[in-house]
KEGU-733094 format. One record per residue (C-alpha): x, y, z; residue number from 1. Coordinates in Angstrom, 1 decimal, padded with zeros to 4 digits. Layout:
BEGIN
R      c1      c2      c3  vokol
R       X       Y       Z    NUM
...
This chain:
BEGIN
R      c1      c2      c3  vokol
R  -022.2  -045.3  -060.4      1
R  -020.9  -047.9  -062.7      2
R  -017.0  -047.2  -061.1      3
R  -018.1  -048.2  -057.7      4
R  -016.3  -051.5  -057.3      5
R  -019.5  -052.7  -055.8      6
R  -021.7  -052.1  -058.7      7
R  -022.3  -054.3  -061.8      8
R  -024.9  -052.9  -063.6      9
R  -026.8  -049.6  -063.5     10
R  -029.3  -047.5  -065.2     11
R  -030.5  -044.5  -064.0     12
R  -033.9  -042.6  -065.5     13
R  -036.4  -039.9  -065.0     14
R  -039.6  -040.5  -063.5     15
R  -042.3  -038.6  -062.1     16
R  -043.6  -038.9  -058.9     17
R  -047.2  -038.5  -057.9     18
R  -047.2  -034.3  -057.9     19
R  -046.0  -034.6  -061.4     20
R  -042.3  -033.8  -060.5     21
R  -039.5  -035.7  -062.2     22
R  -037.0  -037.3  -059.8     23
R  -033.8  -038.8  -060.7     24
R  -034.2  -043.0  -060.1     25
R  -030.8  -045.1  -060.2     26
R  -031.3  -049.4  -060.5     27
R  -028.6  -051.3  -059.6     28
R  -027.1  -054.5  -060.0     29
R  -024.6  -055.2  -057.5     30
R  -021.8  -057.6  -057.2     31
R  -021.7  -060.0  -054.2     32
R  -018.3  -058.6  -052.9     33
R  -018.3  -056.0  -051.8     34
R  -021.1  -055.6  -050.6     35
R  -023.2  -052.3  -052.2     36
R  -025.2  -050.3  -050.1     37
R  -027.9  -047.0  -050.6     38
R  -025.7  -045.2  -047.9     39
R  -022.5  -046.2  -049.8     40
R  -023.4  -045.5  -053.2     41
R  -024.7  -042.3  -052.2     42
R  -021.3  -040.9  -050.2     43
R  -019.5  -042.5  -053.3     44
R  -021.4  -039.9  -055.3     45
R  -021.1  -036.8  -053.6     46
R  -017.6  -037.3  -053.6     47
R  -018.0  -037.2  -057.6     48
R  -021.6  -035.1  -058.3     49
R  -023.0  -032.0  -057.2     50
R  -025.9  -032.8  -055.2     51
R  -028.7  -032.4  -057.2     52
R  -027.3  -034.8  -060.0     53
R  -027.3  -037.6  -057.5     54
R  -030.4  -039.9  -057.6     55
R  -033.3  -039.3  -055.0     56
R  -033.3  -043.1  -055.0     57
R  -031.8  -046.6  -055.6     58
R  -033.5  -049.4  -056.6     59
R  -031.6  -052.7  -055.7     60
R  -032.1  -055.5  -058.5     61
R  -030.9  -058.9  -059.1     62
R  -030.8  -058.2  -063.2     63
R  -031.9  -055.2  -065.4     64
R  -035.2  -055.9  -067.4     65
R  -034.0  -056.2  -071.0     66
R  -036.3  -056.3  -074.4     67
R  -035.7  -058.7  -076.7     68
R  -032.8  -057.2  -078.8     69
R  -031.1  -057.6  -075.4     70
R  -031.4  -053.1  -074.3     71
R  -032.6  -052.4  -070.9     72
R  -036.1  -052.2  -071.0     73
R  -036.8  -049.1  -069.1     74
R  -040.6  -049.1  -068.7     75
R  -040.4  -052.7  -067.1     76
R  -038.2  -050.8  -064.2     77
R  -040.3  -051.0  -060.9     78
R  -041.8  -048.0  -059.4     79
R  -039.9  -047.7  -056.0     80
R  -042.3  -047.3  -052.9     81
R  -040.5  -044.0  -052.3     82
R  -040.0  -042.4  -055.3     83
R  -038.3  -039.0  -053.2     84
R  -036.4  -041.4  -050.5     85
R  -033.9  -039.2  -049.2     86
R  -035.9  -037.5  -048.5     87
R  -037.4  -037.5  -045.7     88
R  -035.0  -034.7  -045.0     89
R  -037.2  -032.2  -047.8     90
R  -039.1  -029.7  -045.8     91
R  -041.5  -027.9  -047.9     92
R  -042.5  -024.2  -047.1     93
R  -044.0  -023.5  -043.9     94
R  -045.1  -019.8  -044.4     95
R  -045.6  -017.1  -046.5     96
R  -042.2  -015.4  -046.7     97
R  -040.5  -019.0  -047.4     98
R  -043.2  -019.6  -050.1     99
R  -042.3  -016.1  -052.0    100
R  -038.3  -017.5  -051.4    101
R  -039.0  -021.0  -052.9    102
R  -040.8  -020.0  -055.9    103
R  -037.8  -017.1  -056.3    104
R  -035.5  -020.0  -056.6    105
R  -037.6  -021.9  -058.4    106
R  -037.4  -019.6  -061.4    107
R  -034.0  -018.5  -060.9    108
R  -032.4  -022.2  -060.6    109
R  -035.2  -023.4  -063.2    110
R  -036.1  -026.4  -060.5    111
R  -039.5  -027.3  -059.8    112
R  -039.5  -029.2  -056.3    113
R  -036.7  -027.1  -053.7    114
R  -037.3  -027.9  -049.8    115
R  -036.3  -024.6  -048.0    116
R  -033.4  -026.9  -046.2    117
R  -031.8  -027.7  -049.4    118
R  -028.6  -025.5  -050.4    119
R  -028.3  -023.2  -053.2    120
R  -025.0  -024.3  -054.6    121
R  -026.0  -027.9  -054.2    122
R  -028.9  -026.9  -056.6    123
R  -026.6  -025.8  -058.8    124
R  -026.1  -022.6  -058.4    125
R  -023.5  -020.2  -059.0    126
R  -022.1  -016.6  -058.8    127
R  -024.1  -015.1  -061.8    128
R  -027.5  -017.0  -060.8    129
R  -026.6  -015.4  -056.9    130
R  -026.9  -012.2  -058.8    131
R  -030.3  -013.0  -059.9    132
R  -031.2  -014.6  -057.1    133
R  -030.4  -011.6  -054.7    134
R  -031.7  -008.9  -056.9    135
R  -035.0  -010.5  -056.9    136
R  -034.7  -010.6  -053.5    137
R  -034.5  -007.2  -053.0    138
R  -036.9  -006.4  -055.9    139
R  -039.8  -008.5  -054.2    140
R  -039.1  -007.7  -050.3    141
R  -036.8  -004.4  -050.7    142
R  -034.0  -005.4  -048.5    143
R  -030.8  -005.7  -049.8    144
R  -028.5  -008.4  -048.3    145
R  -024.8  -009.1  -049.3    146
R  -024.5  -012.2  -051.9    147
R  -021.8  -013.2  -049.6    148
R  -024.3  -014.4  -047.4    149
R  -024.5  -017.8  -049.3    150
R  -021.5  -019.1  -047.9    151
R  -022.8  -019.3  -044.6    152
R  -026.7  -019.1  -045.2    153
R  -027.3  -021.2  -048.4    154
R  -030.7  -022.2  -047.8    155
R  -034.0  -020.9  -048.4    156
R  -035.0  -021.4  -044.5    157
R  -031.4  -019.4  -043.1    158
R  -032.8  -016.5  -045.7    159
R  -036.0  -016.3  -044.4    160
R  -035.0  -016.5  -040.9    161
R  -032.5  -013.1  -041.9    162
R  -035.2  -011.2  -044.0    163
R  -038.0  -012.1  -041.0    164
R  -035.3  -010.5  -038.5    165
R  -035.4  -007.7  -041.0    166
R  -039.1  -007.2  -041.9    167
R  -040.4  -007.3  -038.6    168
R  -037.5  -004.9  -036.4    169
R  -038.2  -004.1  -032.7    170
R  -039.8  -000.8  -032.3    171
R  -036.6  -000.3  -029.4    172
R  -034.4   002.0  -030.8    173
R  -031.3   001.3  -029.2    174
R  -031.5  -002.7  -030.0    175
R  -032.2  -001.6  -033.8    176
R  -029.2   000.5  -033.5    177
R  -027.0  -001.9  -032.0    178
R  -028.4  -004.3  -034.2    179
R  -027.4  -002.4  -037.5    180
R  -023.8  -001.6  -036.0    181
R  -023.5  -005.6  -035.5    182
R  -024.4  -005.9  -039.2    183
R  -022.4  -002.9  -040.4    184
R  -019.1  -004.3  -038.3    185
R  -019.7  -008.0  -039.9    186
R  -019.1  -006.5  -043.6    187
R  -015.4  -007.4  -044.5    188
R  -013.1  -007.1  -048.0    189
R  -012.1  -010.7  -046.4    190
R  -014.9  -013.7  -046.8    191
R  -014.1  -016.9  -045.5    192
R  -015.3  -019.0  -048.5    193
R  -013.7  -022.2  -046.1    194
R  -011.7  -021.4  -043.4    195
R  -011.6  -024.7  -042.3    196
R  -008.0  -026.6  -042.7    197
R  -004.6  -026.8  -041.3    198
R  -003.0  -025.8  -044.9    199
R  -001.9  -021.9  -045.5    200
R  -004.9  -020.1  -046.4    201
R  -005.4  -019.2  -050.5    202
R  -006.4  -015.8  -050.9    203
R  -008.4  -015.4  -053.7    204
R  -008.9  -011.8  -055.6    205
R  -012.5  -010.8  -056.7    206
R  -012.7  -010.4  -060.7    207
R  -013.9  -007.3  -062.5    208
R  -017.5  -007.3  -061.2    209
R  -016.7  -007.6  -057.8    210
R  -018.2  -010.4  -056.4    211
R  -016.1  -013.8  -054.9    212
R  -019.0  -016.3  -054.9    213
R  -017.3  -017.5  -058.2    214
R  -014.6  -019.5  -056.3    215
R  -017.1  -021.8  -054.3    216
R  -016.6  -024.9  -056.7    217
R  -012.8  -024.0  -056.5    218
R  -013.0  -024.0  -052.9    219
R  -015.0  -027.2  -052.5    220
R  -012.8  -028.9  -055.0    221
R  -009.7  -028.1  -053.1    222
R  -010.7  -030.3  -050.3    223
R  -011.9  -029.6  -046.7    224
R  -007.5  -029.6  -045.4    225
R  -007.0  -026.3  -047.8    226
R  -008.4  -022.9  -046.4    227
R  -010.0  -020.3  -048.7    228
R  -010.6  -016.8  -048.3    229
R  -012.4  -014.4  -051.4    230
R  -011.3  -010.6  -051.2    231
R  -014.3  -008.2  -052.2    232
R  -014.0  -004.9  -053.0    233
R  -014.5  -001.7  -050.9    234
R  -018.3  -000.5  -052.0    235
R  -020.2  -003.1  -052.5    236
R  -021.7  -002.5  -048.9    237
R  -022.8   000.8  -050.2    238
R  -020.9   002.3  -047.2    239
R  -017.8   003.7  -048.9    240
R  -016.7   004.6  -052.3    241
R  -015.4   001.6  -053.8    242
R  -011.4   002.4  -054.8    243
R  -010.2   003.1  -058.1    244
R  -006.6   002.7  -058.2    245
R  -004.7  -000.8  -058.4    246
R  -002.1  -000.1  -055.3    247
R  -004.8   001.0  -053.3    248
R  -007.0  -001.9  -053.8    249
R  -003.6  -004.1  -052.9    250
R  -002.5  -002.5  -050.0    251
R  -006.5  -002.5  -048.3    252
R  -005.9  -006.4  -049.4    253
R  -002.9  -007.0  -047.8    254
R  -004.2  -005.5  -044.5    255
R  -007.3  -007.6  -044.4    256
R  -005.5  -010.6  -045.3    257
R  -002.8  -010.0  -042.0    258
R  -005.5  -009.8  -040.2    259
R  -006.2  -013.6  -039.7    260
R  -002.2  -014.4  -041.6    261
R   000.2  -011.8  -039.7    262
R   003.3  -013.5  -042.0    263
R   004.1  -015.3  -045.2    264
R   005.0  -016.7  -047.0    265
R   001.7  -016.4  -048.6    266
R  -000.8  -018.1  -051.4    267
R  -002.6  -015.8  -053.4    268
R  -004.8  -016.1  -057.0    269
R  -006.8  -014.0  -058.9    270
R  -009.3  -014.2  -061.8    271
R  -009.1  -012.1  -064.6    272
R  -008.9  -008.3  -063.5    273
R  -008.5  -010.2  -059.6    274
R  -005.0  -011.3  -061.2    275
R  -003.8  -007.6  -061.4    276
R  -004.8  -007.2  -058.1    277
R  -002.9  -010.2  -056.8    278
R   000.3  -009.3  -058.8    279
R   000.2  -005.6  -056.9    280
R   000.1  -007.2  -054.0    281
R   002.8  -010.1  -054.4    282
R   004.9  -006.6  -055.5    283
R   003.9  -005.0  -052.7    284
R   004.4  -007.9  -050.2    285
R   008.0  -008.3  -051.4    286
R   008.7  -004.7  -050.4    287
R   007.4  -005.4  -046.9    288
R   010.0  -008.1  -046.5    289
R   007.4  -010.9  -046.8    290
R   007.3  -014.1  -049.1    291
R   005.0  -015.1  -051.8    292
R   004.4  -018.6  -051.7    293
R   002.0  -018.5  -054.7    294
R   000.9  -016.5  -057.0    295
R  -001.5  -017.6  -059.3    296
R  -003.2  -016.1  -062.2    297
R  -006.5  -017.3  -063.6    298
R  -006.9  -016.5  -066.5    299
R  -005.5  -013.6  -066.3    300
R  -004.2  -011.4  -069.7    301
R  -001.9  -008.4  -069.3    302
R  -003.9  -005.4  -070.9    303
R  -003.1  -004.9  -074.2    304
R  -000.9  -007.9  -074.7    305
R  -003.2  -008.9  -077.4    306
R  -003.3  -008.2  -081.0    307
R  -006.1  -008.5  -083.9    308
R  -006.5  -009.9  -087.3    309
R  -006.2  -008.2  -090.3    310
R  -010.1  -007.4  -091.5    311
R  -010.3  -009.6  -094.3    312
R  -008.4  -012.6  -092.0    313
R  -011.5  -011.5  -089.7    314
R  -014.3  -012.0  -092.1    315
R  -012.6  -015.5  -092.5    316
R  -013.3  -016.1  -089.1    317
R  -017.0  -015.4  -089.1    318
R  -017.6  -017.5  -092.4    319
R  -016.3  -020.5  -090.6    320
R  -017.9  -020.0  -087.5    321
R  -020.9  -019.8  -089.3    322
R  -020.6  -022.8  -091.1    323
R  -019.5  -024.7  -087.8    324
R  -022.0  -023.1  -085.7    325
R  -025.3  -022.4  -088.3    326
R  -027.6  -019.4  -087.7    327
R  -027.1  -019.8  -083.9    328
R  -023.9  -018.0  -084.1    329
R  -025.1  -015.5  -086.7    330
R  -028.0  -014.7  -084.2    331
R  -025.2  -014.4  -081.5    332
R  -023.3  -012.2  -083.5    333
R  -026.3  -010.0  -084.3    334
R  -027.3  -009.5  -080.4    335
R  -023.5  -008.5  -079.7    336
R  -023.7  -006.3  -083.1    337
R  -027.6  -004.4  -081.5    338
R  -025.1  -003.8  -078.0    339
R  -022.5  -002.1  -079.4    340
R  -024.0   000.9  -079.6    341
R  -025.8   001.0  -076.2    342
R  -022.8   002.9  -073.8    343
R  -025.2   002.3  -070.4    344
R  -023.1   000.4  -067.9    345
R  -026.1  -000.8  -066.4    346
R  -027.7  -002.2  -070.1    347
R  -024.2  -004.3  -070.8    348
R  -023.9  -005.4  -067.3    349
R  -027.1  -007.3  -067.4    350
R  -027.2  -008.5  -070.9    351
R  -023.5  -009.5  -069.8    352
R  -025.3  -011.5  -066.8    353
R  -028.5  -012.5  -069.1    354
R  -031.1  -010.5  -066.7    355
R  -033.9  -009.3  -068.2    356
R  -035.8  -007.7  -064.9    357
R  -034.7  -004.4  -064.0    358
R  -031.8  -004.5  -061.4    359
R  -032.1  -002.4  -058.3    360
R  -031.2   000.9  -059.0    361
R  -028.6   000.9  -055.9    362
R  -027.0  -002.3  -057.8    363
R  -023.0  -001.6  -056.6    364
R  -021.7  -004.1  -058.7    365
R  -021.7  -001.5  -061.5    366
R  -019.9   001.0  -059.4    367
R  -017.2  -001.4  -058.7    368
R  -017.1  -002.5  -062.7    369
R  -017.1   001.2  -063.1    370
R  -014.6   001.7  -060.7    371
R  -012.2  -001.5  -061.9    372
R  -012.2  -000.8  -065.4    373
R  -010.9   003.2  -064.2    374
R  -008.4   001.3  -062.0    375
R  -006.7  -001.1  -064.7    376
R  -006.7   002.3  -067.1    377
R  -004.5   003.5  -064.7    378
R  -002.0   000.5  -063.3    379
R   001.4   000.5  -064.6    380
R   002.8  -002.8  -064.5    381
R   006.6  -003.1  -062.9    382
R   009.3  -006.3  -063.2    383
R   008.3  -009.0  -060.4    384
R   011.3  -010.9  -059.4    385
R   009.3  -013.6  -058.1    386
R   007.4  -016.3  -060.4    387
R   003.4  -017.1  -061.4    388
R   001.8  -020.0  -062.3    389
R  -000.6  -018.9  -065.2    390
R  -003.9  -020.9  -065.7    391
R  -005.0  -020.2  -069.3    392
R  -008.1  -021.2  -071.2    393
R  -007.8  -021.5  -075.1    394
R  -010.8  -018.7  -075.4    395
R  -010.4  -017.3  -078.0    396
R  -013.2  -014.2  -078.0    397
R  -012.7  -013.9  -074.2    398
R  -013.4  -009.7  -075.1    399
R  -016.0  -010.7  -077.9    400
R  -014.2  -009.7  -080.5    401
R  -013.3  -012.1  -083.2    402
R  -010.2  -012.9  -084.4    403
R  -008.0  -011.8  -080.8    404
R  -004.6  -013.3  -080.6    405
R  -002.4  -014.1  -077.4    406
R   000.7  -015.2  -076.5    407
R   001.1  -018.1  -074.9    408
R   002.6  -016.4  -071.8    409
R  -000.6  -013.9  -071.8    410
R   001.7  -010.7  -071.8    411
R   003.7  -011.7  -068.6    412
R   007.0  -013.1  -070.3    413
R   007.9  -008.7  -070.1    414
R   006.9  -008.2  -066.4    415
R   008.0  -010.9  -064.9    416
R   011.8  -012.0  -064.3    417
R   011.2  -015.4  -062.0    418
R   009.7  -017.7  -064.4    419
R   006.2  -018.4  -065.9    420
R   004.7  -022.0  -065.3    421
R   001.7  -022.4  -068.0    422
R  -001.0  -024.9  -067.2    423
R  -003.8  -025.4  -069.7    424
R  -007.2  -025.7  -068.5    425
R  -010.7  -026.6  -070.6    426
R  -013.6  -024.2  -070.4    427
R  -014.3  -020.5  -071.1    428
R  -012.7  -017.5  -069.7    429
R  -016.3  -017.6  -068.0    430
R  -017.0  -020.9  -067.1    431
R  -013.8  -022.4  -066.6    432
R  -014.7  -021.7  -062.8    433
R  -018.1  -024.3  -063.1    434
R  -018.4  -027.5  -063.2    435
R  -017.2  -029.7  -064.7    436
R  -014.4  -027.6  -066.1    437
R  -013.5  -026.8  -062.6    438
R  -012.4  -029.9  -061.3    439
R  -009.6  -029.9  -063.6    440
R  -008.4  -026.4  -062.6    441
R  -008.8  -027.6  -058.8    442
R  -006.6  -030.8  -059.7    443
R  -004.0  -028.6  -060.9    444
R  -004.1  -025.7  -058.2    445
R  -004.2  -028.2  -055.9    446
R  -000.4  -029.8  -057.1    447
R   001.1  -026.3  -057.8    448
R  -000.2  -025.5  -053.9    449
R   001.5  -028.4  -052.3    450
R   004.9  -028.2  -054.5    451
R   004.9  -024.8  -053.7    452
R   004.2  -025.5  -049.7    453
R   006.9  -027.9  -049.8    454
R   009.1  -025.5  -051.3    455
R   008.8  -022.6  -048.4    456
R   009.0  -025.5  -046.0    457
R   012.0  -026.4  -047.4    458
R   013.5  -022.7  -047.6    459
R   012.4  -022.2  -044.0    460
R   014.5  -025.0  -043.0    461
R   017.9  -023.8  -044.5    462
């Protein structure tokens, strides 16, 4: 708040409200030019915060309260009139079904107070609490619905209104059947994530779990101008057996992708295992006579590209990660130690995802793990002529293990002939994708995207 040109000084504090919840309260001191408004402040925000770190009121003052050592004296801070202001747009439950949704979010986003018209991503979630979220969906009301559905129905109300359409089906049999054929044909590899925008789409390649709701920050941080579609893997629908073989995976890609992009040249990126998908395809692309625009990889490694410390060098390691880190990394160390022994997909995928209730035994995110991890086994990497732009983390127990090496060029400096163009971003290999570390990656996509538009445009041209 304090970088809006309008604003002076500002404080902003917890308080409860009369039900006991805790809102966020801002207090500002404005400046007399230009003049600083609720509205403006608020829109000045949400171009800066997700939306539940922005205040659920402001509290215009002429001067802070201040003790006598001269600190802002927070308890002298008036109690606004409306302590949720906004907010006259919260809409509390208004049946049963969207009570059993609200309190599922409640304990999944670990938020007290959620209005069925507020959105799940501006709560703060993302792709491993949509996990959660959905398999407690289907645990409570046993009805499974794609995670996908999010994108376009990220509120508690636009969920109820789908599982209601689902709980109580017409006793006609031919408008049931026509309506499962409507929900079977709306099931695509392709999600529009934003399709909105007059730049070339980015296509962006599932990692090794399957699931694309992990590029929605990406996507918002790109701006409303760029276009971005997620590819999904075949399976997760349940309908078909989800592909185990690289090419395969590529070439199903490249057809979904033509369906909405005919022609390149075109912008693709994936993350992690999504990489090797996306460098399949820029090969296979090129042999259809079509351009790459793009071709990013997200922290991506070439498989076995790393190499390990000597054991002793290792045991070096762990001493001074102990000693920076205290008994919280030895108890860290000890959980990974008590799951190395346990081979069950299903065990490491949800101690991977931190779930502790059973997941539903049809689950198809560990068929398509199951299936990726076969896949990669398999792929043999050939020379691309072309060029990526690697986006690496410094991770450096990305697998787990301690005391992992990589190059800097990941393993790509022998499979690729066009150049490598390394940027550095902060984060984890698993949470360079959320905020805040995402906003960096965005910033730097976002350059790479228009030099490399400029470049086709130019080519095109000649």
């Amino acid at each position: 708040m304090s970088q809006h040109p309008g604003v002076q000084k500002t404080v902003a504090i917890a308080r409860e409200d009369i039900s006991g919840d805790k809102q966020l309260l801002a207090y500002v001191v404005p400046k007399s030019k230009p003049v600083c408004t609720t509205e403006k402040l608020r829109h000045f925000l949400k171009e800066k915060l997700p939306s539940y770190m922005i205040p659920t009121a402001f509290v215009m003052l002429e001067s802070l309260p201040l003790t006598p050592n001269g600190k802002v004296d927070r308890r002298a801070l008036p109690v606004p009139e409306e302590v949720r202001q906004e907010e006259q747009t919260f809409v509390p439950p208004r049946d049963h079904l969207e009570s059993q949704l609200v309190q599922i979010w409640q304990q999944v986003l670990g938020i007290q107070r959620i209005g069925i018209r507020d959105n799940f991503f501006d709560l703060g979630g993302h792709s491993l609490l949509a996990i959660k979220l959905f398999a407690q969906i289907q645990t409570q009301f046993h009805k499974k619905l794609p995670i996908t559905t999010l994108f376009r129905s990220g509120t508690v109300e636009a969920l109820a209104n789908i599982l209601r359409q689902e709980i109580e089906k017409p006793a006609d049999h031919q408008v049931l059947f026509a309506k499962q054929e409507y929900l079977e044909s709306t099931w695509s590899s392709l999600v529009a994530i934003q399709p909105n925008g007059f730049k070339p789409p980015l296509f962006c390649i599932h990692a090794l779990g399957g699931g694309v709701l992990c590029y929605h920050s990406l996507a918002l941080q790109l701006g409303p101008d760029q276009p971005v579609y997620g590819l999904q893997p075949r399976g997760l629908d349940g309908k078909e057996p989800p592909l185990t073989q690289v090419e395969d995976m590529a070439a199903h890609y490249i057809r979904e992708i033509q369906t909405i992009q005919p022609n390149g040249p075109y912008f693709l990126a994936g993350y992690s295992f999504g990489g090797m998908v996306a460098f399949e395809m820029a090969q296979q692309l090129q042999r259809l006579g079509e351009k790459v625009g793009l071709l990013a990889m997200l922290d991506t490694c070439v498989p076995k590209s790393s190499t390990r410390l000597p054991f002793r060098k290792r045991v070096l390691v762990h001493v001074d990660n102990l000693l920076e880190q205290g008994p919280t990394y030895l108890r860290h160390k000890l959980a990974g130690w008590s799951e190395h022994g346990k081979h069950n997909l299903r065990e490491k995928y949800m101690h991977f995802l931190g779930i502790k209730e059973p997941l539903p035994e049809d689950d198809k995110h560990l068929e398509v793990m199951d299936a990726n991890v076969q896949a990669i086994s398999k792929y043999t990497l050939q020379v691309y002529s072309g060029q990526i732009v690697l986006f690496r983390t410094d991770d450096k127990s990305r697998t787990g293990a301690v005391g992992e090496q990589y190059d800097l060029q990941f393993g790509w400096g022998s499979v690729v002939s066009g150049g490598i163009e390394i940027h550095y971003i902060p984060g984890a290999h698993n949470t360079f994708l959320l905020e805040p570390h995402v906003r960096v990656l965005a910033e730097k996509l976002k350059d790479c995207l228009k030099k490399a538009q400029i470049l086709c445009a130019i080519k095109k041209s000649i």
